[in-house]
C-alpha positions as CSV (number, residue, x, y, z in Angstrom):
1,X,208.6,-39.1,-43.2
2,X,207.4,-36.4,-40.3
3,X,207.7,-37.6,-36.6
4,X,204.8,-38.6,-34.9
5,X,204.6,-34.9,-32.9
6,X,204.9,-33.1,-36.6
7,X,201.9,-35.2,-38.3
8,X,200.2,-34.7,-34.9
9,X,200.5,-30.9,-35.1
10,X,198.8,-31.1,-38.2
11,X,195.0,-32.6,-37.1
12,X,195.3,-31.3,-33.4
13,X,196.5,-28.4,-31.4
14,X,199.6,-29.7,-29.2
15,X,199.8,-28.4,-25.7
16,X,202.9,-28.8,-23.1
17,X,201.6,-29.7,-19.8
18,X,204.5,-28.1,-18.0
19,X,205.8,-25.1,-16.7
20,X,209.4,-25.5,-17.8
21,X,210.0,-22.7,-20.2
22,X,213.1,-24.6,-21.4
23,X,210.7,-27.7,-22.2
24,X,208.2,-25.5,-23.9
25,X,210.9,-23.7,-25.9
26,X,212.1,-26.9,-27.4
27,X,209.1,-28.3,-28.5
28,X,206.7,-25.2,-29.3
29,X,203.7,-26.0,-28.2
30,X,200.1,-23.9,-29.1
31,X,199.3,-24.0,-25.2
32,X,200.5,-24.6,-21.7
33,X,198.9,-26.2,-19.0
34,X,200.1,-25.8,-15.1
35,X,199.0,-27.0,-11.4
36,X,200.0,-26.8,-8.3
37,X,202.2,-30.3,-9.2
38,X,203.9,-28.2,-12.2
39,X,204.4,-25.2,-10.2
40,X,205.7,-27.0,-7.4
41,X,208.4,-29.1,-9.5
42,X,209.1,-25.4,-11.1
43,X,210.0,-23.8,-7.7
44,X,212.8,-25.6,-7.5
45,X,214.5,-24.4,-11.2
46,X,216.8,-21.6,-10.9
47,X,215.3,-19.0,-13.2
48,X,211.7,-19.6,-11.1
49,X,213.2,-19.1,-7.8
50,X,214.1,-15.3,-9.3
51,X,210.1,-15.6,-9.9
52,X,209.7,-16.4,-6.4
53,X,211.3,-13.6,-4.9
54,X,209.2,-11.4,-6.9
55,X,206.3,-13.2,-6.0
56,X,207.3,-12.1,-1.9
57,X,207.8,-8.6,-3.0
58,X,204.9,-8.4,-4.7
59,X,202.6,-10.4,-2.0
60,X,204.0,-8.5,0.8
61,X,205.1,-11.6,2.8
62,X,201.0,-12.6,2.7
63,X,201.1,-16.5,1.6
64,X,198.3,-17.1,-0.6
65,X,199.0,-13.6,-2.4
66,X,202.5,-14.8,-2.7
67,X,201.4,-18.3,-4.1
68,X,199.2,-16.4,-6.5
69,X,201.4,-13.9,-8.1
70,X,203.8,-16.3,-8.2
71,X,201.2,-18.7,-10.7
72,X,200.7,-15.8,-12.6
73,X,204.4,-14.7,-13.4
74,X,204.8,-18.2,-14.0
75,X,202.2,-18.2,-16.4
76,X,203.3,-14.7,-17.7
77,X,206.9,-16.0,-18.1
78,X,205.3,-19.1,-20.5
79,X,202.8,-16.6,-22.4
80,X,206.0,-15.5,-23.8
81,X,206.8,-17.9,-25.1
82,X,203.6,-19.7,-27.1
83,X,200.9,-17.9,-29.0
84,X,197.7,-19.5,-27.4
85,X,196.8,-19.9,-23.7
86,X,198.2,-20.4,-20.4
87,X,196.5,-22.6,-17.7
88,X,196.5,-21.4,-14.0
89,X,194.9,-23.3,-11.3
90,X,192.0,-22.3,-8.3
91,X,193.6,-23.4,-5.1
92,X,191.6,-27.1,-4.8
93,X,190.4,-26.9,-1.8
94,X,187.7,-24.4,-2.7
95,X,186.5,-27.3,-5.0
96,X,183.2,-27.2,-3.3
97,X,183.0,-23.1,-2.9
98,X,180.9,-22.0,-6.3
99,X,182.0,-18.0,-4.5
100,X,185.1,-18.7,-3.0
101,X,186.0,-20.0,-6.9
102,X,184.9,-17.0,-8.5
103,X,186.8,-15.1,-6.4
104,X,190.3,-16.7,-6.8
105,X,189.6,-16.5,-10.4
106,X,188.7,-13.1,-10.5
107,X,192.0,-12.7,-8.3
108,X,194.5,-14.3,-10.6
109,X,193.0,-12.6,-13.4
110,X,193.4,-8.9,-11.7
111,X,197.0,-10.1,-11.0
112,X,197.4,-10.8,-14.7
113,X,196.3,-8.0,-16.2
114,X,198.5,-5.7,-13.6
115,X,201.0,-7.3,-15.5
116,X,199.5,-6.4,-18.6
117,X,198.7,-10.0,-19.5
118,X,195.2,-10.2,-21.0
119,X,192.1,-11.6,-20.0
120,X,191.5,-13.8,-23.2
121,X,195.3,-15.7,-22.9
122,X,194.1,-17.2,-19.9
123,X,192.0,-20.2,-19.1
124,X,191.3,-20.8,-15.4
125,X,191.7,-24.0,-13.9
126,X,188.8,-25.6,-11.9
127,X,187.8,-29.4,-10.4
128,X,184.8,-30.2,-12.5
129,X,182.6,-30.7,-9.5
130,X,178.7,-29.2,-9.1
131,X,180.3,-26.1,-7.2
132,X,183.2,-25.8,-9.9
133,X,181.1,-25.6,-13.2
134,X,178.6,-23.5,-11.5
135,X,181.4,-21.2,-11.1
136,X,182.6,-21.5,-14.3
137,X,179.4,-20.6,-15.6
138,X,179.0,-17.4,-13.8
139,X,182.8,-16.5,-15.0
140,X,182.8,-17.1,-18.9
141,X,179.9,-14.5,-18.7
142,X,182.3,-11.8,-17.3
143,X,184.2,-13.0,-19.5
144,X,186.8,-15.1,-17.9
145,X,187.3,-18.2,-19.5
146,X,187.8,-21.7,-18.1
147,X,189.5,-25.1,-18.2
148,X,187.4,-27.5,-16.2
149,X,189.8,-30.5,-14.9
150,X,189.9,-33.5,-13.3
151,X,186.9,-34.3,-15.2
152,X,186.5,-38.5,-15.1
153,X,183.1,-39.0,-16.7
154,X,180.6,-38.3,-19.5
155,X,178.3,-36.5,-16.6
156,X,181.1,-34.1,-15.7
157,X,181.6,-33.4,-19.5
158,X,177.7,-32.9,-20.5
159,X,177.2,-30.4,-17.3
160,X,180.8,-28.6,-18.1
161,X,179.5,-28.1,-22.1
162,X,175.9,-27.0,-20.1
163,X,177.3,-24.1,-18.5
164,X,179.5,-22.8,-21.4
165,X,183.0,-23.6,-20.9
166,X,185.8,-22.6,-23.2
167,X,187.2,-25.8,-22.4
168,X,187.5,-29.3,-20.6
169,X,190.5,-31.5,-19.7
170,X,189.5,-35.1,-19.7
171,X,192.0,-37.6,-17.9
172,X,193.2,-40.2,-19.8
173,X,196.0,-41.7,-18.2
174,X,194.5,-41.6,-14.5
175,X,191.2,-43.8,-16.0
176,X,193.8,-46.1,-17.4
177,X,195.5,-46.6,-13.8
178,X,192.1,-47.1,-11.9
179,X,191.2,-50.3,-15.2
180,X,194.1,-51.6,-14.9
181,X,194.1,-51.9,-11.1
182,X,190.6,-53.0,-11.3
183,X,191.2,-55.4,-14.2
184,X,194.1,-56.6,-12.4
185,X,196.1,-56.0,-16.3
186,X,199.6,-54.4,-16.5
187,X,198.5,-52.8,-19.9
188,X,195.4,-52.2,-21.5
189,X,195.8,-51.6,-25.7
190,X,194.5,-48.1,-26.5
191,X,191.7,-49.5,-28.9
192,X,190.6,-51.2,-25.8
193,X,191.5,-48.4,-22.8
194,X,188.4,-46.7,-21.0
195,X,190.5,-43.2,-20.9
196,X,190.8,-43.1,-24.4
197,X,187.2,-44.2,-25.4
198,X,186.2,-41.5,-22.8
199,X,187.4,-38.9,-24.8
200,X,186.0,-39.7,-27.6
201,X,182.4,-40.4,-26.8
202,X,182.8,-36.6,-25.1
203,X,184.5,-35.2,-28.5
204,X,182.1,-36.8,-30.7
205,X,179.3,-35.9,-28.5
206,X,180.0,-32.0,-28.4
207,X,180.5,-32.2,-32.1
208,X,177.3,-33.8,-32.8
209,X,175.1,-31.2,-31.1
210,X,177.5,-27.9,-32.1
211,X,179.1,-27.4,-28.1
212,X,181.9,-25.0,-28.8
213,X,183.6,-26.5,-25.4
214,X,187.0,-27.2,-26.4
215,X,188.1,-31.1,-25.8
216,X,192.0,-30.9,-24.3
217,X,192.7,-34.8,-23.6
218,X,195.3,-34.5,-20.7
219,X,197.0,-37.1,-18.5
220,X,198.5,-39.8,-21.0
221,X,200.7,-42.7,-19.6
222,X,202.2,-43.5,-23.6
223,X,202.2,-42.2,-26.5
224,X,199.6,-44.9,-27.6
225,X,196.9,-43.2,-26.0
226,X,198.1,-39.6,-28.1
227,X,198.1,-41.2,-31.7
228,X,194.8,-42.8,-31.1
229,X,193.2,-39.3,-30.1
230,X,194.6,-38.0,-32.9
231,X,192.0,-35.4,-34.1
232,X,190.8,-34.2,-31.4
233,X,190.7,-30.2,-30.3
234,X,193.7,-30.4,-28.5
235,X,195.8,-32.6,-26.2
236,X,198.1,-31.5,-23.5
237,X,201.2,-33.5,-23.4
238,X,204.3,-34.1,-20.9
239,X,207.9,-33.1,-22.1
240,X,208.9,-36.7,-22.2
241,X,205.9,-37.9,-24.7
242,X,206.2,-34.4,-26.7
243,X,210.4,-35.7,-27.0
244,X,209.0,-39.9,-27.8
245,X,206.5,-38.6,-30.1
246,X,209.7,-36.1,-31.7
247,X,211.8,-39.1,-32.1
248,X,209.1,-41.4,-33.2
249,X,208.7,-41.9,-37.4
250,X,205.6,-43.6,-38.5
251,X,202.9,-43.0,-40.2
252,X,200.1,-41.3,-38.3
253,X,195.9,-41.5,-39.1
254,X,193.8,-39.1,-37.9
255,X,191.7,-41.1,-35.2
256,X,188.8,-38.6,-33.9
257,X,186.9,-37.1,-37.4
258,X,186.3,-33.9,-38.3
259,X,182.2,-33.3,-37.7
260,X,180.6,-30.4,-39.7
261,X,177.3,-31.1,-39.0
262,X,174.8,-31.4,-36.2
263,X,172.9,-33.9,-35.2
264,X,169.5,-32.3,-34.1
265,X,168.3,-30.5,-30.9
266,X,170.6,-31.1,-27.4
267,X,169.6,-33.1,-24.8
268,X,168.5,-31.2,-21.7
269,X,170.8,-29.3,-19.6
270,X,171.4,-32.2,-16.4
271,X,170.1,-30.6,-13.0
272,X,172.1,-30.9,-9.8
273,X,170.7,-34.2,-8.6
274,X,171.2,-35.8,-12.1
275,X,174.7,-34.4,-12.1
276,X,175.4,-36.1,-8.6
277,X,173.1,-39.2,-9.2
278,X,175.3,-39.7,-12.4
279,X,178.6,-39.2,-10.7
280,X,178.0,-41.5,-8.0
281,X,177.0,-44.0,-10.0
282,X,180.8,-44.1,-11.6
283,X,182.9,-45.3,-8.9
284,X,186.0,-44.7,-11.0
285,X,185.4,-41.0,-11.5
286,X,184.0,-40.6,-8.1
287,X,187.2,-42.1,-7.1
288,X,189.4,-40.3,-8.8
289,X,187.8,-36.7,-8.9
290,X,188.0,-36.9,-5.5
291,X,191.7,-38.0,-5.5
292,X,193.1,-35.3,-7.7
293,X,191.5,-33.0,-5.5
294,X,193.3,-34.0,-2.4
295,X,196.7,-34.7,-4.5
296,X,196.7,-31.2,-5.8
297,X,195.6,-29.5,-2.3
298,X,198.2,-31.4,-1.2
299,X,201.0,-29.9,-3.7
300,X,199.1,-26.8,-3.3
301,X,200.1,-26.5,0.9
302,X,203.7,-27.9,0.1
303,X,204.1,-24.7,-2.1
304,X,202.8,-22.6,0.8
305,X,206.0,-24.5,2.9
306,X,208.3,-23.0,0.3
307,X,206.8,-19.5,0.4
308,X,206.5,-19.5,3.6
309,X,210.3,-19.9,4.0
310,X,211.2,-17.8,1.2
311,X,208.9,-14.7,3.5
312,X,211.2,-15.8,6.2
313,X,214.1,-15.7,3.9
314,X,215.1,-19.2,4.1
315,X,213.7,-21.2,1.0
316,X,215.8,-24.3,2.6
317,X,213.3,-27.3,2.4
């Protein structure tokens, strides 16, 4: 019998959510995903500290153009090693900067392609806020394409399908941590876990009215939460699951069906006050939007630290 991560491969495009080419090497993934977390945990590998000192050279000792070229030879160094896209991250704290956004993007992608990395092997990584999908929008019609993440409720999904995303990165695992604090549970089975049913009311709703908005399930916490999204577009995964899921052998059922058909005319795009009204009204995505911003703002200004030092020519936490 296949492994779990070989039947998977099968009914659903596999994505490493990591920037360790080593990781991605070993389990040959379609995609990679990074963020300023990932890039931050990959700043301290030997072969991306080479990267880094490129990145200095390359950014003339200016720390944001530093951090930014080195996301994108990070992401060029992955491209070579999958087929399908790279993720690269807007800086979070323009979250709520609809300009400021298209610019960075723009940025990262005028980085790539001086590398002679093409436009359409990279997604763009933005907080699904108002300001974030109105950016999107206004980028996948120049062309640029974008992963809206951090997204936390069906509201978030509906407005990100709206403006024409490529794609969307629903959380699993972080809904499962804010149930099963709230439930006051230590495990919640998947047939019963609110991340999990998340992404598949989004999947089968983009299915049912034709969105071409690719579903990426991100952030599991066990390889329970992967077989039972089984199906879906795609699903970004951590080294350790890909490995569990490698060394797992069990039969595996496709979860999420294939839809060929549609199911009538769309519902109206949501306006801004029904986005926001709707977002509000879910505490738990309101929560925890607004906690993966800060966490990856956070991650993003320990980078600049590291840069910062390496300008200085001491890359010595």
């Amino acid at each position: 019998m296949a492994n779990l991560l070989e039947q998977l491969r099968t009914m659903t495009s596999v994505v490493a959510d990591t920037g360790d080419v080593e990781a991605i090497l070993k389990h040959r993934p379609d995609d990679a995903t990074t963020n300023p977390s990932l890039l931050l945990k990959a700043v301290d590998l030997p072969h991306y500290r080479t990267l880094l000192d490129q990145a200095v050279e390359a950014g003339h000792g200016e720390v944001e153009a530093v951090c930014d070229r080195f996301a994108t030879f990070v992401g060029g160094e992955i491209l070579q090693n999958i087929k399908g896209y790279v993720s690269t991250e807007v800086d979070a704290r323009l979250s709520f900067d609809t300009a400021a956004t298209v610019n960075k993007a723009q940025q990262l992608i005028e980085y790539y392609e001086a590398a002679g990395v093409k436009r359409d092997r990279i997604l763009i990584k933005i907080a699904a806020t108002w300001e974030g999908i109105q950016a999107a929008a206004e980028l996948e019609q120049q062309g640029i394409h974008c992963n809206l993440t951090l997204l936390f409720s069906f509201a978030q999904a509906q407005a990100c399908a709206d403006a024409g995303a490529t794609l969307i990165s629903p959380f699993v695992g972080r809904i499962y941590d804010w149930y099963k604090r709230d439930r006051d549970v230590r495990h919640i089975d998947p047939i019963d876990d609110p991340g999990v049913k998340s992404v598949a009311q989004i999947y089968e709703f983009y299915k049912r009215h034709g969105f071409k908005t690719i579903v990426m399930g991100a952030s599991f916490r066990h390889i329970g939460q992967i077989t039972a999204l089984a199906g879906c577009d795609k699903l970004t995964i951590a080294p350790n699951l890909l490995q569990e899921l490698a060394e797992t052998e069990e039969d595996l059922q496709r979860a999420l069906p294939e839809h060929s058909s549609q199911g009538g005319e769309r519902p109206s795009a949501l306006t801004e006050a029904e986005f926001r009204w709707q977002l509000n009204e879910d505490a738990m995505a309101t929560e925890k939007l607004a906690e993966g911003i800060r966490t990856f703002a956070a991650d993003q200004i320990a980078l600049e630290r590291i840069v910062k030092r390496a300008i200085e020519g001491d890359i010595r936490r």
